[in-house]
C-alpha positions as CSV (number, residue, x, y, z in Angstrom):
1,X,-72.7,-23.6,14.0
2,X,-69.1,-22.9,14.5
3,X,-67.4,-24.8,16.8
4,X,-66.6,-22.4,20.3
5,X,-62.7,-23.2,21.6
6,X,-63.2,-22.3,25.6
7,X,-59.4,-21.4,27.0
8,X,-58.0,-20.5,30.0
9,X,-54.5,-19.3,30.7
10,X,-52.6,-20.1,33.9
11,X,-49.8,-18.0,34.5
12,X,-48.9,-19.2,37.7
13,X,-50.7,-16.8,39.9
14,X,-52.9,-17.5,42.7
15,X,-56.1,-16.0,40.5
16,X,-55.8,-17.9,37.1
17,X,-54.9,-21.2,39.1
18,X,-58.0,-20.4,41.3
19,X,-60.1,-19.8,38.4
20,X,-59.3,-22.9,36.9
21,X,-60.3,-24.8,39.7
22,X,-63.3,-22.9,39.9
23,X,-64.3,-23.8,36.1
24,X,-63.3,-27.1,36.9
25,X,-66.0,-27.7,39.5
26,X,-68.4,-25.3,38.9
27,X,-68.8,-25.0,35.3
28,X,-68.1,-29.1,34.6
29,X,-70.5,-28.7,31.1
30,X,-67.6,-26.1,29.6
31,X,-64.7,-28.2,28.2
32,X,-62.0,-25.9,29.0
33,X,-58.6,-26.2,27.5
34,X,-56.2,-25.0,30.1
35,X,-52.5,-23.4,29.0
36,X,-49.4,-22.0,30.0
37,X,-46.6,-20.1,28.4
38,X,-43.5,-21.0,29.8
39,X,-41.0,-18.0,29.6
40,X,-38.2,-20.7,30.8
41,X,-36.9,-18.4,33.8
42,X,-40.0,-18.4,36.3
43,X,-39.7,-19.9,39.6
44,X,-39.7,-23.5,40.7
45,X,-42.1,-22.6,42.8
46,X,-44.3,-21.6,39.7
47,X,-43.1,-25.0,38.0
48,X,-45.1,-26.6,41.3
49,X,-48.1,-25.2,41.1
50,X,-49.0,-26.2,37.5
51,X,-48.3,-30.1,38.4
52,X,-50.4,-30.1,41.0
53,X,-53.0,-28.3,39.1
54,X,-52.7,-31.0,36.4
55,X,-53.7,-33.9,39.2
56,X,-56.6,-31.2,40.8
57,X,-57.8,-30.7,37.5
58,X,-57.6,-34.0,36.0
59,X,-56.3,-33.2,32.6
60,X,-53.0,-31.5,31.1
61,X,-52.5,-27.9,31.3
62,X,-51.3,-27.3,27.4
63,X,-47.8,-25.7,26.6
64,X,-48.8,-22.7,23.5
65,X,-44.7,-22.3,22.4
66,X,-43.4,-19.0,21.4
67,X,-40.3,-20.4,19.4
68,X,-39.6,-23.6,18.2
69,X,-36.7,-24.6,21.4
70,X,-35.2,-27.4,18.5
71,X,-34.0,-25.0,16.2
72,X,-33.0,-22.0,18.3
73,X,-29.6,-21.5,19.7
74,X,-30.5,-20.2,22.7
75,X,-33.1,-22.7,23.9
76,X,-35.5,-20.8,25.8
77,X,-37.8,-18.0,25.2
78,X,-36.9,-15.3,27.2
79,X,-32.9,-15.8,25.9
80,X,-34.1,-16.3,22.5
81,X,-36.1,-13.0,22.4
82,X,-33.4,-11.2,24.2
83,X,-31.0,-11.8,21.7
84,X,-33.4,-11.1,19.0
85,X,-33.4,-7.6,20.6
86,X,-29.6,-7.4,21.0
87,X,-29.6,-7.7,24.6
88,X,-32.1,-4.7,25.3
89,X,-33.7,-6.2,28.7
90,X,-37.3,-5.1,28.6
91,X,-38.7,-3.0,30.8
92,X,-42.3,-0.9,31.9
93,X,-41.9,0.7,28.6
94,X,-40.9,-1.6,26.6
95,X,-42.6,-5.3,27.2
96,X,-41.7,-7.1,24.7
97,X,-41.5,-10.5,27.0
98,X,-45.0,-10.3,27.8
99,X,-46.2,-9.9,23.9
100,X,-43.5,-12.2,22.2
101,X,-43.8,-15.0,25.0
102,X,-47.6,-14.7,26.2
103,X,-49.3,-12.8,24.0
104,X,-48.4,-13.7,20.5
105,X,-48.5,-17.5,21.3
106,X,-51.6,-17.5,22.3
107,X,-53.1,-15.8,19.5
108,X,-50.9,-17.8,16.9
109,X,-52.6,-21.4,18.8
110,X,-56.3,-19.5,18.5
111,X,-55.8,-18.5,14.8
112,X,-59.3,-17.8,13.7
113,X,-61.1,-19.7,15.8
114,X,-64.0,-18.5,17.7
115,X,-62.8,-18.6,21.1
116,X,-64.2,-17.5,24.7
117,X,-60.9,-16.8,27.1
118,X,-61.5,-16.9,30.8
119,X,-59.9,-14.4,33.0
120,X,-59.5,-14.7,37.0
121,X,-59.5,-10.8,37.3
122,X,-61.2,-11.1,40.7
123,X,-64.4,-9.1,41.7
124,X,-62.0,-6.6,44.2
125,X,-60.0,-5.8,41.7
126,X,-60.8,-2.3,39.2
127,X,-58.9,-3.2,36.1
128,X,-60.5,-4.9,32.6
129,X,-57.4,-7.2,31.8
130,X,-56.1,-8.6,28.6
131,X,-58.6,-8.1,25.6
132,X,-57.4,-9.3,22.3
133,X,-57.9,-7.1,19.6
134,X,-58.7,-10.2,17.5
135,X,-62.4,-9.9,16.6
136,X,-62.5,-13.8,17.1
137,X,-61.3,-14.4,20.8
138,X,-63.9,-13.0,23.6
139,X,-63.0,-12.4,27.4
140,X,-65.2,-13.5,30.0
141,X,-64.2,-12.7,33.8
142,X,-66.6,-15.4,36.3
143,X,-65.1,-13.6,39.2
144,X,-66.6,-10.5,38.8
145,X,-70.4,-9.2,39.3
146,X,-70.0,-7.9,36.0
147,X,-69.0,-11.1,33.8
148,X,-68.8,-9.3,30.4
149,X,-65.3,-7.2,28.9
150,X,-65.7,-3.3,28.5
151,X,-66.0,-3.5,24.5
152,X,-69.6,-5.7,24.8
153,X,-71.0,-3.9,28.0
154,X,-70.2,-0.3,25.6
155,X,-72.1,-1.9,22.6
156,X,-75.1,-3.5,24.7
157,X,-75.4,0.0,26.6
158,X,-75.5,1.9,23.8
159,X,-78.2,5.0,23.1
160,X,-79.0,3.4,20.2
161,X,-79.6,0.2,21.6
162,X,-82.1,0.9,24.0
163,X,-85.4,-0.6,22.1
164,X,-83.6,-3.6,22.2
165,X,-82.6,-4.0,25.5
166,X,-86.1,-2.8,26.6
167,X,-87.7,-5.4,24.7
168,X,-85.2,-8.0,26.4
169,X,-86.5,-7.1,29.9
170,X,-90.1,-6.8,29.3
171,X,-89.5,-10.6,28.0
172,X,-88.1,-12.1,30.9
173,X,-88.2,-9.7,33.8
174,X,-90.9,-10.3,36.6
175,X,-93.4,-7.7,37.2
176,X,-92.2,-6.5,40.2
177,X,-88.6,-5.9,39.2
178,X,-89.3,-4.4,35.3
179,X,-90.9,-1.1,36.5
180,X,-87.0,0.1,38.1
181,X,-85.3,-1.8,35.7
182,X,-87.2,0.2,33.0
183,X,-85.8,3.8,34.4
184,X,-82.6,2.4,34.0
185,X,-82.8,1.4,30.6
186,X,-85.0,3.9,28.9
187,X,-82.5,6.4,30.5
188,X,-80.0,7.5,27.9
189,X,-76.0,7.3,28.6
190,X,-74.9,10.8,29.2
191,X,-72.8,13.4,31.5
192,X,-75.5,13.3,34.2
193,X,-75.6,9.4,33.8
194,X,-72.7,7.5,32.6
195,X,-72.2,3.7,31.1
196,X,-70.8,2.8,34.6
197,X,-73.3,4.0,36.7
198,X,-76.0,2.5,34.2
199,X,-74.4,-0.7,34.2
200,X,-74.1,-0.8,38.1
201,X,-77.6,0.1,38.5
202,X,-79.0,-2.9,36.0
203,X,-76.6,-5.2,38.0
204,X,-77.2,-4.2,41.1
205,X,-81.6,-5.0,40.7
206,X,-80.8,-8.4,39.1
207,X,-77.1,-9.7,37.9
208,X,-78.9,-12.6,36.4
209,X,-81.6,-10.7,34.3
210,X,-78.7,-8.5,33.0
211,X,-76.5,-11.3,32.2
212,X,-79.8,-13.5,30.2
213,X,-80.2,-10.0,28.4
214,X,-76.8,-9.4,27.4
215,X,-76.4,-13.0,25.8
216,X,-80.0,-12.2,23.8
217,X,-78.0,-9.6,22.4
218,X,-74.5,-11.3,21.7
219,X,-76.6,-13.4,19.5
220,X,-77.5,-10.8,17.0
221,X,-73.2,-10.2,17.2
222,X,-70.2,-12.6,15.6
223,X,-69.0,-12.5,19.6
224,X,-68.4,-16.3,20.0
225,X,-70.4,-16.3,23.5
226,X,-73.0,-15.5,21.0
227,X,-72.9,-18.8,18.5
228,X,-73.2,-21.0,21.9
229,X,-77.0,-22.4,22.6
230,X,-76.6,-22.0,26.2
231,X,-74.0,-20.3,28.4
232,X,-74.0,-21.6,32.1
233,X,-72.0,-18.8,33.6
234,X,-75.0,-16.3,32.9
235,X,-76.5,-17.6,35.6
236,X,-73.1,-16.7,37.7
237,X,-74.0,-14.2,40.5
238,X,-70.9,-14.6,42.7
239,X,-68.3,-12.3,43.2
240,X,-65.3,-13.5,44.6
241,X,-61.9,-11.3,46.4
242,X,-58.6,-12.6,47.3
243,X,-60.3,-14.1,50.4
244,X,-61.9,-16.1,48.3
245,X,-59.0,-17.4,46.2
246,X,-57.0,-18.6,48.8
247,X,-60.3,-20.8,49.8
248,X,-60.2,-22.5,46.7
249,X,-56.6,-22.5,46.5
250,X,-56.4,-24.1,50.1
251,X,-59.7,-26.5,50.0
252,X,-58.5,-28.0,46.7
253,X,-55.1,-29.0,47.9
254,X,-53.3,-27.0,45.5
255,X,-52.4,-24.3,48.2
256,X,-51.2,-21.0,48.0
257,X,-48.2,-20.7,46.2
258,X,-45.3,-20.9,47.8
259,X,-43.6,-17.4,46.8
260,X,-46.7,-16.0,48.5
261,X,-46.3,-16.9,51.5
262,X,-44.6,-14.6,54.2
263,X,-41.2,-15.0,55.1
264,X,-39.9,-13.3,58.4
265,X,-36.3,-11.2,58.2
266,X,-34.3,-9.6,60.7
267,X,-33.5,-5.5,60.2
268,X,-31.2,-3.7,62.4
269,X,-33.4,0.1,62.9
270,X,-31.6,2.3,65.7
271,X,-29.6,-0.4,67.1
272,X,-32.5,-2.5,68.1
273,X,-33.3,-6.0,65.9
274,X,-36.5,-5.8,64.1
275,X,-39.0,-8.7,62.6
276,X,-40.6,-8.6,59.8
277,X,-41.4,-10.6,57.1
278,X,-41.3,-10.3,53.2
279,X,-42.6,-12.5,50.3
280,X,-43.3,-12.0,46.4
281,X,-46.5,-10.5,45.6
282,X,-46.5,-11.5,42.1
283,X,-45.6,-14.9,39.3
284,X,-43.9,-14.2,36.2
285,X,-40.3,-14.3,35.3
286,X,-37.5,-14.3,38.5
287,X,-36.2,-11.2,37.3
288,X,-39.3,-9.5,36.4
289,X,-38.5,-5.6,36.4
290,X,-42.1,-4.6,38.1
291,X,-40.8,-6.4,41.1
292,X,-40.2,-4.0,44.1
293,X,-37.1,-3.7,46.3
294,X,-38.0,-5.6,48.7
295,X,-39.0,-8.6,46.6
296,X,-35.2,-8.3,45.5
297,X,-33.9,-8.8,48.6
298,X,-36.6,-12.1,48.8
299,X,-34.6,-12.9,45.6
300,X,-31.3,-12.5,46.8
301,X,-31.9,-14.5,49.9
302,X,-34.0,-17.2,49.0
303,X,-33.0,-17.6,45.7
304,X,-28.8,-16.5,45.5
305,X,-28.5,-18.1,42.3
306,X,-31.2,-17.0,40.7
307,X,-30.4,-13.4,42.0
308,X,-26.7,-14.0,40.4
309,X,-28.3,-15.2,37.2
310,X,-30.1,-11.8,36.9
311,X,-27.3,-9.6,37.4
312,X,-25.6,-11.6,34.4
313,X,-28.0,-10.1,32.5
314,X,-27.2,-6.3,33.3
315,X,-24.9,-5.5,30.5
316,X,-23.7,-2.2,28.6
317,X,-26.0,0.1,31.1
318,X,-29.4,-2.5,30.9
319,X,-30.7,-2.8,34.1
320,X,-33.8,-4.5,35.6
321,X,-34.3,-1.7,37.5
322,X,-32.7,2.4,37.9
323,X,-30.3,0.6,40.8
324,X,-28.0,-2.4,39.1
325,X,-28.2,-5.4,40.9
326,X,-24.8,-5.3,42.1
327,X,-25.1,-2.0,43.8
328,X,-28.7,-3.5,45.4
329,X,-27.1,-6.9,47.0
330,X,-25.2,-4.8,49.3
331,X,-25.7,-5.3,52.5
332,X,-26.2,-1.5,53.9
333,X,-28.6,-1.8,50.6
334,X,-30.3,-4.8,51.8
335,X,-30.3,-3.0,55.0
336,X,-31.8,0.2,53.8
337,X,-34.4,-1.7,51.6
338,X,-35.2,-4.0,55.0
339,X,-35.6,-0.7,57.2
340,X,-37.7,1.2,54.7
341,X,-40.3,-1.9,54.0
342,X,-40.3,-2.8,57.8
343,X,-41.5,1.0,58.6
344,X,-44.1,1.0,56.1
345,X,-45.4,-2.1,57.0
346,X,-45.5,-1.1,60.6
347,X,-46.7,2.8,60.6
348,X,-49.6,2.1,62.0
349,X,-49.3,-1.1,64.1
350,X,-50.8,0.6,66.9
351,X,-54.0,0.5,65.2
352,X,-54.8,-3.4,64.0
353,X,-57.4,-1.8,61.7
354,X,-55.0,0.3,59.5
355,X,-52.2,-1.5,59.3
356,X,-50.5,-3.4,56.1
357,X,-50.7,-6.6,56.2
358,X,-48.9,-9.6,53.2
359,X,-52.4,-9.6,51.8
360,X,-52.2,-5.8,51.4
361,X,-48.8,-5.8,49.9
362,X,-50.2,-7.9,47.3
363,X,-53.4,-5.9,46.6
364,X,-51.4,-2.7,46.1
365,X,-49.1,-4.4,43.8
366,X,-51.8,-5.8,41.6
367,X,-51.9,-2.1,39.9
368,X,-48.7,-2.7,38.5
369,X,-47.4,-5.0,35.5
370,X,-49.1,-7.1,33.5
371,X,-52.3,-9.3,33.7
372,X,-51.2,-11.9,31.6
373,X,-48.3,-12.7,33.5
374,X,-49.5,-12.0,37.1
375,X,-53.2,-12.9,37.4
């Protein structure tokens, strides 16, 4: 039997640093290898939480290199890339960053070996993640109710799979559960009844059964979760939301990190001072271009230099964003920025129900940019 590589990328976010505590502690019998791909322009702050991740954890969190830092000019990643692209900043439509400097080192380390990545796309969340196109590497998300990618659920749901999957259930399923689980799977997949509500319905009588059933049938696949004798995380039945990770986040002693956390600013709105507070809802590079206004201003004020060191970058009409950075740093900018994020925030803070709170800034900006570099 081949032997199974188990990985686990931390980017610096609150979710894949959660996770691997989580793997850590609950999963001890998996020998994880945990990773990083430094871009060389994130955050201290990011630089923090992966040392004390190393202590929580107990062993090193691996470097995977995307150049060879000895022998390039420029030293770092991001700079060497850029130059490699003649200065063409990247951008929603064009990220290279995220392939050249996470992607493409991690599947240059994996090469061809059968490998099971874990992903801390968190059971609030409705998006699949990063799934490598390489027939080798396998995603599994532990956060979620429904543990398995899209690509293995569509195969084990499959019309023409359904003798198989019966056979599964009338194998291990108690008596009293097999009768509805039976209607579920002797039901075909069509208009009237689609591979997410089927899916939902298995989960929802017994995530446990489902899980046992879908790793009978990984074994008849060259999926790696498949070549394993056991797999403790199909006995996983938790599903976990942000709450959640800043629990484990908090109760391991690793915190929340730091660029999370809500700062307060002052805003002048109809000649009255306002409060509010701002913070960055993301990791990832300084300068990343899914960042919103308001997380520029964070930049600009609690990191100036860093701020400065991203409008050096604007050059011959490449922006990190439609407004240059010179033109944002104003201060009846700033102000504008401060006044529209302050309203928003506050619309409804008559009603404590509805209104927006840090949390919620972060949940809404989770749609945007990519899960390798934020989760």
């Amino acid at each position: 039997m081949s032997e199974i590589k188990h990985v686990l990328g931390i980017s610096g976010g609150k979710d894949s640093a959660a996770l691997a505590i989580y793997m850590s502690r609950k999963h001890p019998d998996i020998d994880v290898e945990y990773y990083t791909c430094d871009t060389g322009k994130e955050l201290n702050e990011t630089y923090d939480l992966i040392n004390k991740l190393n202590s929580v954890l107990g062993k090193n969190i691996r470097l995977y290199k995307s150049i060879d830092e000895l022998n390039s000019p420029e030293k770092n990643p991001f700079d060497h890339f850029l130059a490699m692209y003649g200065g063409y900043l990247p951008s929603a439509t064009a990220r290279w960053c995220t392939g050249k400097m996470k992607l493409e080192p991690f599947e240059n380390e994996i090469g061809n070996t059968p490998t099971i990545s874990y992903v801390g796309i968190r059971g609030d969340e409705n998006r699949e993640g990063y799934i490598s196109k390489k027939e080798n590497i396998q995603s599994i998300f532990p956060f979620r109710k429904n543990i398995w990618s899209e690509d293995v659920v569509k195969k084990f749901l499959a019309n023409s799979n359904i003798d198989f999957v019966k056979k599964q259930y009338e194998l291990i399923a108690p008596k009293g559960k097999l009768e509805m689980i039976l209607q579920y799977v002797e039901q075909p997949i069509s208009l009237r009844f689609t591979q997410k509500q089927k899916v939902n319905a298995l989960l929802d009588t017994d995530v446990k059964l489902f899980n046992k059933v879908v790793f009978e049938f990984l074994k008849t696949t060259d999926y790696p979760v498949g070549k394993l004798e056991r797999f403790s995380l199909i006995e996983n039945d938790e599903v976990l939301g942000i709450d959640d990770i800043f629990k484990i986040l908090d109760d391991s002693g690793v915190g929340i990190p730091a660029y999370y956390l809500p700062l307060e600013y002052e805003v002048e709105i109809n000649g009255e001072i306002k409060k509010g507070t701002y913070s960055r809802s993301r990791s990832g590079c300084f300068f990343c271009f899914f960042q919103q206004k308001i997380e520029w201003v964070w930049l600009l004020e609690q990191h100036p230099t860093l701020y400065e060191k991203a409008i050096d970058y604007e050059k011959e009409g490449y922006t990190w964003t439609i407004e240059p950075l010179q033109e944002l740093k104003k201060p009846e900018r700033v102000n504008a920025i401060k006044k529209e994020h302050f309203l928003r925030m506050h619309k409804n803070k008559t009603n404590a129900k509805t209104s927006t709170s840090w949390q919620d800034e972060i949940l809404e900006a989770e749609g945007e940019g990519c899960a390798s570099c934020f989760i």
